[in-house]
VOPAGU-2260 file (C-alpha; in pm, 1 decimal, decimal comma):
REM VOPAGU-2260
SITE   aa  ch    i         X         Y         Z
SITE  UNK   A    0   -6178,5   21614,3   -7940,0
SITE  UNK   A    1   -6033,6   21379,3   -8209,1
SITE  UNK   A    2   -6280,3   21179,7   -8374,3
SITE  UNK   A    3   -6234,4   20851,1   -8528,9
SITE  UNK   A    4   -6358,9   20765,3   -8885,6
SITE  UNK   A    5   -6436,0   20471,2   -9052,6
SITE  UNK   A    6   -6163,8   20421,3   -9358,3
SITE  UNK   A    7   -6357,0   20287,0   -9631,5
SITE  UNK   A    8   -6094,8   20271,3   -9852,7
SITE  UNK   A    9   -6179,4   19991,7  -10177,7
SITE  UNK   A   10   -5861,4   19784,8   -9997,0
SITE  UNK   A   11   -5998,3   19760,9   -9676,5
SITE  UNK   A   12   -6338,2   19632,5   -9784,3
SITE  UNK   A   13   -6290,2   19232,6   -9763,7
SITE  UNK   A   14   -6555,7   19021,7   -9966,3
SITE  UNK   A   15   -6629,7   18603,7   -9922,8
SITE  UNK   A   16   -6522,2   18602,3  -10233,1
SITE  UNK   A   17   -6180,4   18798,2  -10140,4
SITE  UNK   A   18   -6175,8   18601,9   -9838,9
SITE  UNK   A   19   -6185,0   18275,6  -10059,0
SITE  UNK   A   20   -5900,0   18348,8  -10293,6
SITE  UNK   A   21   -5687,3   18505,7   -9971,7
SITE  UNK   A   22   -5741,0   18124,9   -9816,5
SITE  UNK   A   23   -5678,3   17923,4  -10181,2
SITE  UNK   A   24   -5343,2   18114,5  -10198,5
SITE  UNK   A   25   -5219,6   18040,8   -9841,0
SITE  UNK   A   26   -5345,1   17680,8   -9897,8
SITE  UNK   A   27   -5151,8   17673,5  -10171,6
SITE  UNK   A   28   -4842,6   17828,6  -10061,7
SITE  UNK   A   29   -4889,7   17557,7   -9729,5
SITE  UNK   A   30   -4883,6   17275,0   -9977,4
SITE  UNK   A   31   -4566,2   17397,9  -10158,4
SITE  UNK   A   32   -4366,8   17406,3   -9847,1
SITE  UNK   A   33   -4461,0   17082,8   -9740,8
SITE  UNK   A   34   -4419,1   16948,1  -10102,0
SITE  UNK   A   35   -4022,9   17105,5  -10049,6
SITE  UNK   A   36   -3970,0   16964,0   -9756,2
SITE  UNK   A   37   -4125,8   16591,3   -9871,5
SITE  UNK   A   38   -3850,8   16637,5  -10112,9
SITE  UNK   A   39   -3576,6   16736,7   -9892,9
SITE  UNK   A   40   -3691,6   16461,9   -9649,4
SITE  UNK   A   41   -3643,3   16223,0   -9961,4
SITE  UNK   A   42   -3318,2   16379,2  -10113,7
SITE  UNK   A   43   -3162,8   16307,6   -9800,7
SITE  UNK   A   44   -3229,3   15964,5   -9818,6
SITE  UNK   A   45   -3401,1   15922,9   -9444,0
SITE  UNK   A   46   -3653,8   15906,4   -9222,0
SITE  UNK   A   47   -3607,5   16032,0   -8869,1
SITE  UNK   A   48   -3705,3   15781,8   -8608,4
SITE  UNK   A   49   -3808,4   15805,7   -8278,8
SITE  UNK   A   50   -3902,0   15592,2   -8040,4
SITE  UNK   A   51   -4240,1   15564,9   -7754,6
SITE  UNK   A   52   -4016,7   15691,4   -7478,4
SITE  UNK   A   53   -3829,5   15983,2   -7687,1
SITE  UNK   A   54   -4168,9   16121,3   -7772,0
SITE  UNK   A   55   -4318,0   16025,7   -7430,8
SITE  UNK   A   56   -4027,2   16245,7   -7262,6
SITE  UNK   A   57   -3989,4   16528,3   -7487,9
SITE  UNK   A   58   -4402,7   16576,5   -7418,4
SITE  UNK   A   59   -4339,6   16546,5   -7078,2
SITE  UNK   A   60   -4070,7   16840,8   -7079,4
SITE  UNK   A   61   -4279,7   17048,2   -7300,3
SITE  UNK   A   62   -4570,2   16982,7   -7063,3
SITE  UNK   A   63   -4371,0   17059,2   -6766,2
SITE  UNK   A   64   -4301,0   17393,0   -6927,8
SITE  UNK   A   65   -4616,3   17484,3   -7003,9
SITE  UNK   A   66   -4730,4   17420,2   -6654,9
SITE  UNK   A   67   -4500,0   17668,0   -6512,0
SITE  UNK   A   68   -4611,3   17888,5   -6778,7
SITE  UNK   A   69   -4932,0   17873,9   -6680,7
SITE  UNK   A   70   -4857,4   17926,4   -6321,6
């Protein structure tokens, strides 16, 4: 019989304050990415715009999908 034991290993012990600094850095790396892609957005001199019924349909497609997901 193969028993299973605990690794306690000092890398697999997480700590709040581990926990904390693993969250500040994804935050961080989050806030880049959508900093480079503000600035893409504005380098390319645009906005995209869409209108009530583009969004209206494009939700009803995606909810249409889902449904049959679901099914």
């Amino acid at each position: 019989m193969v028993q299973n034991r605990a690794n306690a290993d000092r890398h697999n012990i997480h700590t709040k304050k581990g926990a904390e600094k693993e969250l500040a850095a994804i935050e961080k790396k989050i806030a880049d990415y959508m900093n480079e892609l503000a600035a893409n957005d504005e380098s390319e001199g645009h906005e995209a715009k869409l209108d009530e019924t583009t969004v209206a349909d494009a939700l009803k497609r995606l909810n249409d999908k889902k449904g049959i997901l679901n099914d």
